[in-house]
Every structure is written in structure tokens, then in C-alpha cells.
KETORKE-331702 format. One line per field, with one value per residue: residue number from 1; residue in three letters; chain; x, y, z of N, C-alpha, C in turn. Coordinates in pm, 1 decimal, decimal comma. Each point is the difference from the previous one (the first is absolute). Example, Ala and Ser with C-alpha at 12.3 -4.5 7.8 and 13.67 -1.06 7.14 Angstrom:
REM KETORKE-331702
pos <- (1 2)
code <- (Ala Ser)
unit <- (A A)
nX <- (1319,0 -35,0)
nY <- (-569,0 105,0)
nZ <- (780,0 -72,0)
caX <- (-89,0 82,0)
caY <- (119,0 119,0)
caZ <- (0,0 6,0)
cX <- (90,0 -77,0)
cY <- (120,0 109,0)
cZ <- (0,0 73,0)
END
This chain:
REM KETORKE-331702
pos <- (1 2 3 4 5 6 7 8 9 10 11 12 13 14 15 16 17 18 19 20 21 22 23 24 25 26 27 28 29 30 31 32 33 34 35 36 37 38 39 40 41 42 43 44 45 46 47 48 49 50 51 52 53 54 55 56 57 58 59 60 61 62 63 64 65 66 67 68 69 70 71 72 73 74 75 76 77 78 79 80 81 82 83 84 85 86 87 88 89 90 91 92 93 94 95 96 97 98 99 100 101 102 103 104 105 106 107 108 109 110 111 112 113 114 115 116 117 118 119 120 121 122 123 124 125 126 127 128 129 130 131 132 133 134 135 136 137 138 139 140 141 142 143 144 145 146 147 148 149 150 151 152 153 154 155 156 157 158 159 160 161 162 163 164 165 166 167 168 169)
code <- (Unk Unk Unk Unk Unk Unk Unk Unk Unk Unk Unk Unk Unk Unk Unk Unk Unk Unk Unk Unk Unk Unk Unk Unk Unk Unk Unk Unk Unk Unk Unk Unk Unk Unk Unk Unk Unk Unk Unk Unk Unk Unk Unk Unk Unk Unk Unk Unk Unk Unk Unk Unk Unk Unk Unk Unk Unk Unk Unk Unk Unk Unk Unk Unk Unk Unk Unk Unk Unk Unk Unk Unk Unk Unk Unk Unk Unk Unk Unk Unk Unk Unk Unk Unk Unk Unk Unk Unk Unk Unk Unk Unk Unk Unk Unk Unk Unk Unk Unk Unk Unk Unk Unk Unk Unk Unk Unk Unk Unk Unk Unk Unk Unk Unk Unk Unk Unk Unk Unk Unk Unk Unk Unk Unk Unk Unk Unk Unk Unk Unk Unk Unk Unk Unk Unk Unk Unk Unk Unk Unk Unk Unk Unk Unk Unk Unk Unk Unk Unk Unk Unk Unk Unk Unk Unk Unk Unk Unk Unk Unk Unk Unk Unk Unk Unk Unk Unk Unk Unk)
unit <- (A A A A A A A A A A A A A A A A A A A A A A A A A A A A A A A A A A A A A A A A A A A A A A A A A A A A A A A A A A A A A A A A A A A A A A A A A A A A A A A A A A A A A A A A A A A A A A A A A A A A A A A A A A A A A A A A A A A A A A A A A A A A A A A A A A A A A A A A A A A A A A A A A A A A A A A A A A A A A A A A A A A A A A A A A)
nX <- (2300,1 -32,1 -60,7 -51,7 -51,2 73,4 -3,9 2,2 -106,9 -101,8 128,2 -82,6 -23,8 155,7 -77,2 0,4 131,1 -87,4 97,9 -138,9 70,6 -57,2 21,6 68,0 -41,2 26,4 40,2 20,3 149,4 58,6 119,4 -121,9 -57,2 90,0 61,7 -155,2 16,1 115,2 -30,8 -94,7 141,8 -17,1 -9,7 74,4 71,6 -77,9 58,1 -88,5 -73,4 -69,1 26,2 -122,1 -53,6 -60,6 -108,7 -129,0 -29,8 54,6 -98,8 161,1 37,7 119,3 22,1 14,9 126,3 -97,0 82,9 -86,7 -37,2 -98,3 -35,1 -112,2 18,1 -69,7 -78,7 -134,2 89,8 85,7 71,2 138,3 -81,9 88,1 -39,7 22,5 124,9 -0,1 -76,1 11,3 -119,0 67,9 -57,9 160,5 57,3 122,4 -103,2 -38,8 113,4 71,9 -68,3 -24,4 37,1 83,6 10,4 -89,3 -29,7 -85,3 -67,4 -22,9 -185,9 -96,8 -78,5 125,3 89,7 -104,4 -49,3 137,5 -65,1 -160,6 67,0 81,8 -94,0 -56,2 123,0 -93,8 115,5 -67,7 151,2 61,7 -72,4 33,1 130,2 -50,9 -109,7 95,1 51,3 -64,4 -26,9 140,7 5,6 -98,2 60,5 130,9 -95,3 -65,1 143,2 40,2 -62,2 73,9 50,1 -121,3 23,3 86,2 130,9 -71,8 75,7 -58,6 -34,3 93,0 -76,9 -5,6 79,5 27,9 31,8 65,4 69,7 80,5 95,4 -103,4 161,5)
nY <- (297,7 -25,9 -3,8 72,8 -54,0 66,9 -94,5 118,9 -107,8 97,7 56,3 -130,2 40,6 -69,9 70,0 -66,0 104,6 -78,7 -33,3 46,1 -96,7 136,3 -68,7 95,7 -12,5 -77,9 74,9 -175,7 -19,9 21,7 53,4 57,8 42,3 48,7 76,7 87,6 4,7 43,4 64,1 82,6 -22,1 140,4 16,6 56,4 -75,6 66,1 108,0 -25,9 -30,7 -102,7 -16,0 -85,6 62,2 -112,9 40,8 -18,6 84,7 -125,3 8,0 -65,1 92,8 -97,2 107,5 -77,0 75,2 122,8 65,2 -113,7 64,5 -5,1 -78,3 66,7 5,9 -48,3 93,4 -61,4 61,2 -67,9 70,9 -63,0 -40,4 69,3 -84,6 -124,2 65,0 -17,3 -115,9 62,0 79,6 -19,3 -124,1 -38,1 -19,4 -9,3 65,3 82,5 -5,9 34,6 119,7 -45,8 -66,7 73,3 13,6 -39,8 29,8 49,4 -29,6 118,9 -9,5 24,4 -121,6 -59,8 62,7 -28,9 -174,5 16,9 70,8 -74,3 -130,8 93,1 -13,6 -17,9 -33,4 26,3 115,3 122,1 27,3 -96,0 13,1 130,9 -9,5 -49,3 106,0 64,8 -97,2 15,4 169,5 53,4 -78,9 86,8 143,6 -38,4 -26,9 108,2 54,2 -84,9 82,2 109,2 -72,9 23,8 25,0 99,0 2,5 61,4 -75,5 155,2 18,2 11,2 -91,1 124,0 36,5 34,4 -90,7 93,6 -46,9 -110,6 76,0 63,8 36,1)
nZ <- (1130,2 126,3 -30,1 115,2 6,9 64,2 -11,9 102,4 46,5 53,8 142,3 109,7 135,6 -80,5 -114,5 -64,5 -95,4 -77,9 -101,7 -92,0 -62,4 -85,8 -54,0 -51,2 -110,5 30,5 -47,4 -70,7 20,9 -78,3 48,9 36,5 -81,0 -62,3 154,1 8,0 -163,5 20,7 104,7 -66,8 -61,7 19,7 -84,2 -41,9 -108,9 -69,2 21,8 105,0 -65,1 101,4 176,9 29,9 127,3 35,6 76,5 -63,9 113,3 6,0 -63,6 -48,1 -65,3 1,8 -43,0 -155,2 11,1 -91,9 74,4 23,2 103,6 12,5 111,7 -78,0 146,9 -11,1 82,1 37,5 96,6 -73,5 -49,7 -24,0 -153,2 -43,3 -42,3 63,2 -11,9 -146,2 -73,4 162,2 -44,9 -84,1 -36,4 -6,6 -75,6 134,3 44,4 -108,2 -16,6 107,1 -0,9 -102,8 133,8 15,2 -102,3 63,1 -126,3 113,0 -137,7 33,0 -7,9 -95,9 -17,9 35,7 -61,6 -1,2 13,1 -40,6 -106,7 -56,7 73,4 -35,8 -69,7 115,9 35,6 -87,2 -75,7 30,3 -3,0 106,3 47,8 -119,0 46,5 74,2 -49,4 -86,2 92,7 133,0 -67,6 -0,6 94,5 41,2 -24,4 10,1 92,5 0,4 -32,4 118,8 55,7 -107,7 -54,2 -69,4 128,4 -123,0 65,9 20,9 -149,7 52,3 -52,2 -61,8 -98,2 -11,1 83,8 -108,6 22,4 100,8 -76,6 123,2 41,3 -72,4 -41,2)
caX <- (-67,5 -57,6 -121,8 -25,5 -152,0 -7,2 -172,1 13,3 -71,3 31,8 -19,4 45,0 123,6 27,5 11,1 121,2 -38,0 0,2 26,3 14,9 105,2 -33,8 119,2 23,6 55,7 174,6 103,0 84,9 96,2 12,2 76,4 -29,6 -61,9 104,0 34,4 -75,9 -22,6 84,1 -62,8 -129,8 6,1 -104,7 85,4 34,9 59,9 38,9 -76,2 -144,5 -74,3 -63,9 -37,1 -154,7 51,2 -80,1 -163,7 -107,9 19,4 121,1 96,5 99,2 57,9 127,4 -24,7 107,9 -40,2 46,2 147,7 92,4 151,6 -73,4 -186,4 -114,0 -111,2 -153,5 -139,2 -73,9 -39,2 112,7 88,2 162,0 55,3 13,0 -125,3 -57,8 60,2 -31,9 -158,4 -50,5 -124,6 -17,1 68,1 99,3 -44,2 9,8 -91,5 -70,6 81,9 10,5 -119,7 -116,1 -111,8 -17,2 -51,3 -89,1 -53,4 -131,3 -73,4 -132,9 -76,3 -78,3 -129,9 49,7 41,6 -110,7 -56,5 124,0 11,8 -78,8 68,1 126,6 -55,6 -30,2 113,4 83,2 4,4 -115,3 84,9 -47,6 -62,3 4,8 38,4 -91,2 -108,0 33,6 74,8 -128,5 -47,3 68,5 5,3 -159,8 6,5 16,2 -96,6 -102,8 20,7 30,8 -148,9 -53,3 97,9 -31,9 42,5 135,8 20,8 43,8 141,2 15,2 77,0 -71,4 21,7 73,4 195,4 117,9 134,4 145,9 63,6 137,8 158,9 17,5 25,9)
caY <- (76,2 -42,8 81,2 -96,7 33,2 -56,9 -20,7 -53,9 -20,6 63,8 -141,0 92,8 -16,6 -171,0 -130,5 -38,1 76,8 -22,6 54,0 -99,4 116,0 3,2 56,9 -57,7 -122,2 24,1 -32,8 -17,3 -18,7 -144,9 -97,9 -34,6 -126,3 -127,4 -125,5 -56,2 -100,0 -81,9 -58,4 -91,8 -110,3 53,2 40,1 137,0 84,3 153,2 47,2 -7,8 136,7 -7,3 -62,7 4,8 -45,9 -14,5 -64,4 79,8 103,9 -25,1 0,1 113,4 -21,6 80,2 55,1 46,8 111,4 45,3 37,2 -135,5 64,4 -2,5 -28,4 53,4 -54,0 4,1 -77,3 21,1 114,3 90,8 -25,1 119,9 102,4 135,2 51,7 29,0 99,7 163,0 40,3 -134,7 -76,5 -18,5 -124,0 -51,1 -94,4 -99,3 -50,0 -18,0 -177,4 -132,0 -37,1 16,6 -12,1 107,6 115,0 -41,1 149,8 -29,4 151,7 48,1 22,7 106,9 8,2 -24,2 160,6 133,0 -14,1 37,0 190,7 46,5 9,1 102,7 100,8 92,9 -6,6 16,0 120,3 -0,3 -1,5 -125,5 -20,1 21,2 -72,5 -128,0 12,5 -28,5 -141,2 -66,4 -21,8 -113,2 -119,7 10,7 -3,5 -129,8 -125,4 -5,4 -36,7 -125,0 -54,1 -20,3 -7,8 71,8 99,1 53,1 193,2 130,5 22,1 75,2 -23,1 79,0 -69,8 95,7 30,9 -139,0 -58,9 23,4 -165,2 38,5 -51,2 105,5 138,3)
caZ <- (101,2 89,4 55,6 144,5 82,0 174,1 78,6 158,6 78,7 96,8 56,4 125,3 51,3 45,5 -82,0 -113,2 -160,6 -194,2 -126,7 -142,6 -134,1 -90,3 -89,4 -164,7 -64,8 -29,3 -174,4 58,0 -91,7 -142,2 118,1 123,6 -52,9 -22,4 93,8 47,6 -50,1 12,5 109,6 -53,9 -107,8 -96,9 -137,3 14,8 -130,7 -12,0 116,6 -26,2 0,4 115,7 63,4 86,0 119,3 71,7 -16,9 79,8 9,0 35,1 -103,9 -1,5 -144,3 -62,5 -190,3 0,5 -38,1 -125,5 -33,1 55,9 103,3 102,8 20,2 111,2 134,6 -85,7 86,7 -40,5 108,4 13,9 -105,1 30,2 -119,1 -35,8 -57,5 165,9 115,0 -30,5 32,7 89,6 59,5 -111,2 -33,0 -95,3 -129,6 24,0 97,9 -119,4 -32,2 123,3 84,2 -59,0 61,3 71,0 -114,6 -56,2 31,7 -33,1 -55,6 80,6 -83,8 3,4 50,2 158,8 33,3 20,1 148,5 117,2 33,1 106,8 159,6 7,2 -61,8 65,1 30,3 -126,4 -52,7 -128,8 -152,3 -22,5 33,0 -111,9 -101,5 80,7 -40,4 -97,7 -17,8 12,2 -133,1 -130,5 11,0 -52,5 -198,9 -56,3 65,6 -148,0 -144,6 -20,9 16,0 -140,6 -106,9 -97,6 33,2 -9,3 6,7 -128,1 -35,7 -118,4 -176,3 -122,2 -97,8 -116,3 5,3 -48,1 129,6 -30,4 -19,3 57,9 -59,6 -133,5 -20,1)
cX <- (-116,2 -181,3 -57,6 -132,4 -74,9 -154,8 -16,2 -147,4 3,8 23,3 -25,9 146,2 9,4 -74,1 82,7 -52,0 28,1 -10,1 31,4 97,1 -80,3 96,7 -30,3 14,1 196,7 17,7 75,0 101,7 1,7 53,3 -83,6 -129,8 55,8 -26,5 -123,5 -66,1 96,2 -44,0 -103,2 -7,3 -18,0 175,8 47,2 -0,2 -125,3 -132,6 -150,4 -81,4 -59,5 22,8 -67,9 64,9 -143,3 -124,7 -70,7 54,3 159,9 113,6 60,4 40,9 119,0 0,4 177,8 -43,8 79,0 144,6 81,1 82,5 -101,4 -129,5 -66,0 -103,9 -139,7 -92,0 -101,7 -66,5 164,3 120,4 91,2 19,6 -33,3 -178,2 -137,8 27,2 -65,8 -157,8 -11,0 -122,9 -51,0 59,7 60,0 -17,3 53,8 -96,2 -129,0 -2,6 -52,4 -106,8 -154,1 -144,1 -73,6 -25,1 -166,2 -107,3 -172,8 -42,4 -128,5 -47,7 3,5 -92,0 71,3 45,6 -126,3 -35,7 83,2 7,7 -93,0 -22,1 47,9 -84,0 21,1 119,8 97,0 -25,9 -128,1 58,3 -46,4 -138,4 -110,6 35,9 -11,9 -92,9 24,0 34,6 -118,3 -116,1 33,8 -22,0 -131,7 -30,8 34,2 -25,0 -82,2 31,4 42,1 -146,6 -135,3 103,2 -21,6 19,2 64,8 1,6 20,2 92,5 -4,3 125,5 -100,5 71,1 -1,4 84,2 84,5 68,9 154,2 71,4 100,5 86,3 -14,3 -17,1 -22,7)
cY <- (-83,0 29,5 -93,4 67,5 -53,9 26,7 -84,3 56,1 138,9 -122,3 89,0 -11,1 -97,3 -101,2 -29,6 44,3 -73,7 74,0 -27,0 102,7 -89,2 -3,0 8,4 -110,7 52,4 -47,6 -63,5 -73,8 -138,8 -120,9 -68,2 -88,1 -111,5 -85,1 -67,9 -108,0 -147,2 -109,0 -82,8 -98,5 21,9 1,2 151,1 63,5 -72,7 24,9 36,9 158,2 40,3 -91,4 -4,2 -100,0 58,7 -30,0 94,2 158,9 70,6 4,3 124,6 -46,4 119,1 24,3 69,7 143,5 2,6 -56,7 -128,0 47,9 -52,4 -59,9 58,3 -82,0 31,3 -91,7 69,6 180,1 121,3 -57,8 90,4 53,7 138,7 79,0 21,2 71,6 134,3 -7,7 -121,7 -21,2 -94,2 -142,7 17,8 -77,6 -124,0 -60,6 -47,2 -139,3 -106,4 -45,4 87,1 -6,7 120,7 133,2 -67,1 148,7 -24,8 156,1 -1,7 9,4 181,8 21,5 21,2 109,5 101,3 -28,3 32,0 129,6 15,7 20,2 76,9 140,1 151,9 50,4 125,9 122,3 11,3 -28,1 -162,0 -48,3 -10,5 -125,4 -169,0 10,3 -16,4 -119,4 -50,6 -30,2 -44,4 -162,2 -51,9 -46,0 -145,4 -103,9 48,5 -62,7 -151,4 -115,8 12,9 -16,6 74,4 158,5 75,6 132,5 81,4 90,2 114,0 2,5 81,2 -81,4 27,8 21,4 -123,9 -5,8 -1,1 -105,5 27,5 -54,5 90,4 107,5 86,5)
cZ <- (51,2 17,3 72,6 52,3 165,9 102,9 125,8 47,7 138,0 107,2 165,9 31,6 77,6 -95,2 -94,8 -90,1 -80,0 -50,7 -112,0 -92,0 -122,5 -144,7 -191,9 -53,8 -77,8 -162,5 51,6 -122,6 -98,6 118,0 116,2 -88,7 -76,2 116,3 21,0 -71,8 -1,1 150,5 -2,2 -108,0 -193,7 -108,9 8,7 -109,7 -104,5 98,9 -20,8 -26,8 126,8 65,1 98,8 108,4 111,7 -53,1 28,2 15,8 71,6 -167,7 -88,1 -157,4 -42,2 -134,0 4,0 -95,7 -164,5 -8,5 83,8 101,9 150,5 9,9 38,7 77,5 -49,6 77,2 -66,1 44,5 -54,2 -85,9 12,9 -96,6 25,0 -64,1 107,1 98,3 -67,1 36,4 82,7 24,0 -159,8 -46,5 -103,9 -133,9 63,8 113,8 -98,7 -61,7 51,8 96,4 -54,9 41,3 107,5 -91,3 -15,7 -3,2 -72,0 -76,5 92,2 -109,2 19,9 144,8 154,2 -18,6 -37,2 144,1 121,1 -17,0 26,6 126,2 22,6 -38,8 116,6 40,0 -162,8 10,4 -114,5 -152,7 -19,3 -19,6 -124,8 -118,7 39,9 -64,0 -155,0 -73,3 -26,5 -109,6 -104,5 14,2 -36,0 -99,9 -58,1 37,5 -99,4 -130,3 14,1 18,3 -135,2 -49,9 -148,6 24,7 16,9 51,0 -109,3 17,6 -162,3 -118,9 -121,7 -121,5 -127,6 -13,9 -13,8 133,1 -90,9 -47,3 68,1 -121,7 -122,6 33,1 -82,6)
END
């Protein structure tokens, strides 16, 4: 099955219509990479786990699949496995793989997600607005305790009561 995405420019009248076709990446067969390696000089048997074809952002990577019957098309933007059709806004283990460079995931601090709700602050439900204020103190709190180190939370206990031993029944 085909999926096609058609994008024509409004045009007047009497100019010439473009039209870009957007398309899938295609599963494509054991046979047709056979030939294509065979073209390119490459070895066939036994057959590769991957083959990388192109550069830069131009670049494409065939994965053979679990069950040896087929390649999955693998860019850095889109992938034909089955696992990408079910969750498409979501990268593949075979995009995970192959192009590692595009998962690059930055942790926000603390300190940047208070100064980005304070921005937002006015914009918030009083429920939020609440619990912004809450974060806020907690994070407080432990700038204190990392700024004394002799400084522990109190962790109640009562040191009279024997402790249960595990594993005796």
C-alpha cells in the first residue's frame, strides 16, 4: 500500500502547477537487495544485517528483518517496520541504531524548568500554579541540604523495636 502526500502550490491562472509527492519508505525484498548489491559489487551470501547508502542527511539504511524474509528502509525521519506504523511519531529501535545522532536528548535542570513556569506562571490554572510553588520549595529544601552537608533529613525510627529478619518464618 502506497501512502502519498500531494502538495500543489495555489497557482493563478496560466501558471504552471508543481507538484511535490511525498512518499513512505518501502519494505523492500531479500531479491531486490540481492540485485542491488550485486550491482554495487558488494558480496551477497550470507546476507548482511545492514546496508548504508548515502551521506549526510541524504542517508538511507536497509535492516534486514528478525525473520530474514525482508529489508526495512531506515532514515533518519522514517522507517517501514511495522513498529513505526503502529507508533509513528515515535523512533524505531531501528532508527535508535542507525542514527544515534538524532536521539540526542538534553535533561532540563530544575532551576530552567522553574524559570520557564515562572514565564508561564500567569497563564496557569490556580491547581498549577500550586504545585509550581511546591516544586519550587522542594528544590529549596535540597539546595539547603547540599549546601551543608552535615545536614540530614529527618528520617523518624524508633530503636527499640527489634527489626523483622527477612526470610524467617
Amino acid at each position: 500500500m502506497l501512502n502519498k502526500t500531494i502538495l500543489s502550490p495555489v497557482t493563478q491562472a496560466g501558471a504552471e502547477r508543481k507538484t511535490l509527492s511525498v512518499e513512505k519508505p518501502q519494505t523492500q525484498t531479500v531479491e531486490a537487495v540481492k540485485a542491488l548489491l550485486s550491482w554495487r559489487g558488494r558480496a551477497s551470501d550470507p546476507l548482511p544485517e545492514f546496508v548504508e547508502m548515502g551521506e549526510g542527511d541524504g542517508r538511507l539504511v536497509l535492516v534486514l528483518s528478525n525473520k530474514k524474509d525482508a529489508y526495512y528502509t531506515v532514515t533518519a525521519r522514517d522507517c517501514s517496520c511495522p513498529a513505526h506504523n503502529w507508533h509513528p511519531n515515535q523512533c524505531c529501535k531501528h532508527q535508535r541504531k542507525h542514527f544515534p545522532e538524532q536521539q540526542t536528548i538534553t535533561r532540563q535542570s530544575m532551576a530552567e524548568t522553574l524559570r520557564q513556569a515562572d514565564e508561564n506562571l500567569h497563564k496557569m490554572p490556580y491547581q498549577y500554579r500550586r504545585m509550581v510553588q511546591a516544586a519550587r520549595d522542594e528544590a529549596e529544601a535540597d539546595a539547603l541540604l547540599e549546601l551543608d552537608p552535615d545536614r540530614k533529613p529527618f528520617r523518624p525510627f524508633i530503636e527499640d523495636e527489634a527489626r523483622p529478619l527477612r526470610g524467617v518464618a
